[in-house]
N, C-alpha and C positions, 0 to 999 in steps of 0.2 A: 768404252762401254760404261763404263762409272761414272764419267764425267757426265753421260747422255743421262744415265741413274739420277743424280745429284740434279740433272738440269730438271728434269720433268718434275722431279715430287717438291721442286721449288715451285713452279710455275705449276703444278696441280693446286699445292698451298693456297698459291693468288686466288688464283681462279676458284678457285671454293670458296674462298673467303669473300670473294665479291660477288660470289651467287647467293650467300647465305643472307649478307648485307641488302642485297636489295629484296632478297623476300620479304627479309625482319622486315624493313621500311613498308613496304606492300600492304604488307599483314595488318602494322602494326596504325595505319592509318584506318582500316575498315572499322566497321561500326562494332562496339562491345554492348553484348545485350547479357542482362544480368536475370537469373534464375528466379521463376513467383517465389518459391521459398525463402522466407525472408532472414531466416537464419544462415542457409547456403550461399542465398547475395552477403550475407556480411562477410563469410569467411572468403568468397572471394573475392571484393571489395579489400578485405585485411591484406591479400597474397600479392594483390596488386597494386598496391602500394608501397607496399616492402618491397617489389622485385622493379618499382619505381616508372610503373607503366603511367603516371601523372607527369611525367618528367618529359623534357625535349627527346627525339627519336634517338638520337646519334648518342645521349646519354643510356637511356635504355637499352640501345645496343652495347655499349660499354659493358653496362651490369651484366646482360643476355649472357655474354661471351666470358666474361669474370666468374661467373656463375659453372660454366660449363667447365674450365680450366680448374680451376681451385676446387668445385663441391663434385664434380658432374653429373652438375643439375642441370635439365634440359625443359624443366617446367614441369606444371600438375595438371593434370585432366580433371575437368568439373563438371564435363556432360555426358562423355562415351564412359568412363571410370571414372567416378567422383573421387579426390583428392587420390587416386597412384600417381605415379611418377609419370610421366612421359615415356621415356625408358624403358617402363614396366609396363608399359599397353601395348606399345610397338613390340618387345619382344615377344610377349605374348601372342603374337599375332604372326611369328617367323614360319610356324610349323604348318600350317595347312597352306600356305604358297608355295614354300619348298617342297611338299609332295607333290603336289599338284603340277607343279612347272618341271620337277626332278623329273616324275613320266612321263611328260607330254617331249619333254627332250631324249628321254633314252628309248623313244619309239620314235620321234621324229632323223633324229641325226645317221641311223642305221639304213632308214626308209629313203631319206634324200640322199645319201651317198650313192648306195645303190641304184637307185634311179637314175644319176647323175654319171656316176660309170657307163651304164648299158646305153643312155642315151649318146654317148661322145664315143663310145664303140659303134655305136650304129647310125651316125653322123650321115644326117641328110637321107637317112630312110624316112619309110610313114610310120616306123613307132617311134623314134626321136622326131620328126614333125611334132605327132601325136602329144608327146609326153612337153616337150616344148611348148607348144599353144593351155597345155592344160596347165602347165605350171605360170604361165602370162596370164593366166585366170585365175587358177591362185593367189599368184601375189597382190591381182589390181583388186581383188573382194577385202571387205576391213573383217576384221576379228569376229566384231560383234553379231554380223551378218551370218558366218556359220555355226555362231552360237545359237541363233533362232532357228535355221534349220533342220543344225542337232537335235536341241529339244522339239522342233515340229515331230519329225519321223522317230524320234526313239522315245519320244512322250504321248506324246498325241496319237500319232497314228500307230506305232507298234507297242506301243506300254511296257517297253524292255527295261526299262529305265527311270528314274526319279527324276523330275522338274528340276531339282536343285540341290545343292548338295546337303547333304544331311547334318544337323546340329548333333554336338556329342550327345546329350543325351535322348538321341534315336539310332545314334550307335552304337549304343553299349558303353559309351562313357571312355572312347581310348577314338584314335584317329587310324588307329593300324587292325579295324575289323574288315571285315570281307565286305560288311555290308557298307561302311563308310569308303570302301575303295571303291566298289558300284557306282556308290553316288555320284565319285569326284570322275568318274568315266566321260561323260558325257564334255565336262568342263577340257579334260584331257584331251579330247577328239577336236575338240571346236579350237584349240591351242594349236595343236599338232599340223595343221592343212597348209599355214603360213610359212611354219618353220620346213616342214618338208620340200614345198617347193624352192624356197630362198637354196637351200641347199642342194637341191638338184639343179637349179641352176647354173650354183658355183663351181659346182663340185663337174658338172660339162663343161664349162668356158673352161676350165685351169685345164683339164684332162684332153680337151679337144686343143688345148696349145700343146702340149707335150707329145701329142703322139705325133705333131707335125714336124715334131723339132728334128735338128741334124743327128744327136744323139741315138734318137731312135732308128735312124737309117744307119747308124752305125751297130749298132746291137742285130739288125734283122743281118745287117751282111757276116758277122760273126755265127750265124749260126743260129741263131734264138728263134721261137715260133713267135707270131705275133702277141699270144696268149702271154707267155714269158717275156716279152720284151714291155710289154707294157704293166704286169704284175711288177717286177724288178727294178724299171727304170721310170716309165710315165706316171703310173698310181704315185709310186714315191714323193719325188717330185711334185706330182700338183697336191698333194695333203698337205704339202707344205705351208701355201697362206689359208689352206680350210682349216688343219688343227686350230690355229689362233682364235679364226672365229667359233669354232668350236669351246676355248677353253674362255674367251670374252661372256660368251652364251650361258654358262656353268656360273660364272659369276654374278652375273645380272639374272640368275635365279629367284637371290634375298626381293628383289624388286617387284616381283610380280608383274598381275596384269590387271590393270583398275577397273576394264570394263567388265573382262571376262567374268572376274570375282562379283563384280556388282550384278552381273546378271544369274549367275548360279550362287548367289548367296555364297559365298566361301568368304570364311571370318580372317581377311590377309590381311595382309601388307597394303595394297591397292584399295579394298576398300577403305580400310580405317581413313586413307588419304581425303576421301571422297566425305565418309562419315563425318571427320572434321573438321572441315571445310561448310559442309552443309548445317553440322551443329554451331558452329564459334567458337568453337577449341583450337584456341589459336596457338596453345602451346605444345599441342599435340600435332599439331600443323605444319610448326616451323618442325618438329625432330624429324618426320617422313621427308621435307623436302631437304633436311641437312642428312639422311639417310640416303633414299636417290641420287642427290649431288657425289656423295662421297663413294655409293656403287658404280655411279656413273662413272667418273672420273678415273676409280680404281681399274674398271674394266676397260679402260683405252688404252692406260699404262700396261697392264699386261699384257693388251692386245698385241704393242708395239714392241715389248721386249720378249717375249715367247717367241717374235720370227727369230734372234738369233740366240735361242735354245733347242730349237728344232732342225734349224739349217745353222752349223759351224761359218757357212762361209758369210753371213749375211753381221754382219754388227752395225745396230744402229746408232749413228751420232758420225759414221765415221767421213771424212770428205771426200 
């Protein structure tokens, strides 16, 4: 299991590092447009020089990465936040994603389980049909699509709700009011539809193999009522590769959702991605995509070593 430890976060290393590389080069080939204010264009004309963006790519890269090791310094914003750090915009931006994605998952994960049990208990009735064809419509609709619908009927047509999520100060200047939770509701719901089904899905396929299994014919001839044989032994059992994805999901929190944000205004993680990229904030560009790379990444590794924290008999790496 150590040695499997040691192998991954070697080959995660690579692999980040050569995701990072080819953005840098990406990036750093696009067109650089400099600010009318022409005291603004000199200081960032000064920043860029020094940090040697005149120089060949591969040396640039050098600096980039020398930079980040030794100062870590990840670059300065000069359009979304004029001269903060990179660092200091993106974290800035940590806390109304993680609320937002935190609810939409501790209302989604409860919602698809359960659905996902009653559906694989009532296998090949018309409410698991039922629940089955609704969740294939689920999954095949994109995000953004029940985000328009959200805001149709709880904006438009019943006025229960706010277009978009509310700026602090129309909340009272904190993220944790009644009225800024309101807000972020509607973003929550239009979250919630994807992940619900993805998991009622799973959460029948694992459980509808367990109740077929030998095991379970062994538990009902001991005596057990169906109820109890599958509380005890099947539920068990199939949680086993749901937790993971479950604790993968928890991690990929920090990452947000670009579109969702971009369409309910919420000041995240996803947007800023979007923000600079559309501004030419390329140093704020590259730390979001060396951020994604690095949640990405983290949350495969633990995807793959949480099955054997949950299930003893499972060690991965082993022949």
């Amino acid at each position: 299991m150590l040695k499997y430890v040691i192998k991954r976060l070697v080959l995660m290393f690579f692999t980040f590092l050569i995701i990072v590389a080819m953005t840098f080069i990406l990036v750093r080939i696009l067109p650089r447009e400099m600010p009318v204010d022409k005291v603004q264009a000199a200081s960032i004309a000064a920043r860029w020089e020094a940090l040697g963006y005149n120089k060949p790519v591969l040396e640039q890269f050098w600096i980039y990465i020398r930079n980040i090791v030794t100062q870590w310094d990840f670059g300065t914003s000069w359009y979304i936040a004029p001269r903060k750090s990179a660092v200091e915009v993106l974290t800035s931006r940590f806390l109304p994603t993680l609320m937002v994605n935190f609810y939409s998952m501790i209302i989604s994960v409860p919602i698809g389980i359960a659905f996902g049990v009653y559906a694989a208990i009532r296998k090949n009735k018309w409410d698991d049909n039922l629940i089955s064809t609704l969740v294939m419509v689920f999954i095949s609709v994109p995000s953004y699509v029940y985000a328009f619908l959200v805001q149709y009927f709880l904006y438009f047509k019943l006025g229960i709700l706010p277009l978009t999520m509310y700026s602090l100060a129309d909340a009272g200047g904190s993220y944790f009011t009644w009225k800024m939770f309101t807000s972020m509701i509607p973003a929550i719901i239009a979250l919630s539809f994807g992940s619900i089904a993805g998991y009622t899905r799973f959460v029948r396929a694992e459980l509808t193999e367990s109740l077929t299994s030998e095991y379970m014919l062994l538990a009902r001839t001991k005596g057990l009522t169906r109820a109890q044989a599958t509380a005890r032994h099947a539920l068990k059992n199939a949680m086993v590769p749901v937790l993971p994805s479950i604790l993968s999901e928890f991690i990929g929190l920090l990452s947000g959702s670009m579109i969702i944000e971009q369409i309910f205004s919420i000041p995240g993680v996803g947007q800023l991605y979007i923000r600079s990229l559309n501004l030419f904030d390329y140093d704020v560009f590259m730390m979001d995509c060396v951020f994604y790379t690095f949640v990405g990444l983290l949350a495969g590794i633990v995807l793959d070593l949480s099955y054997g924290f949950i299930d003893p008999r499972i060690r991965m790496g082993e022949k």
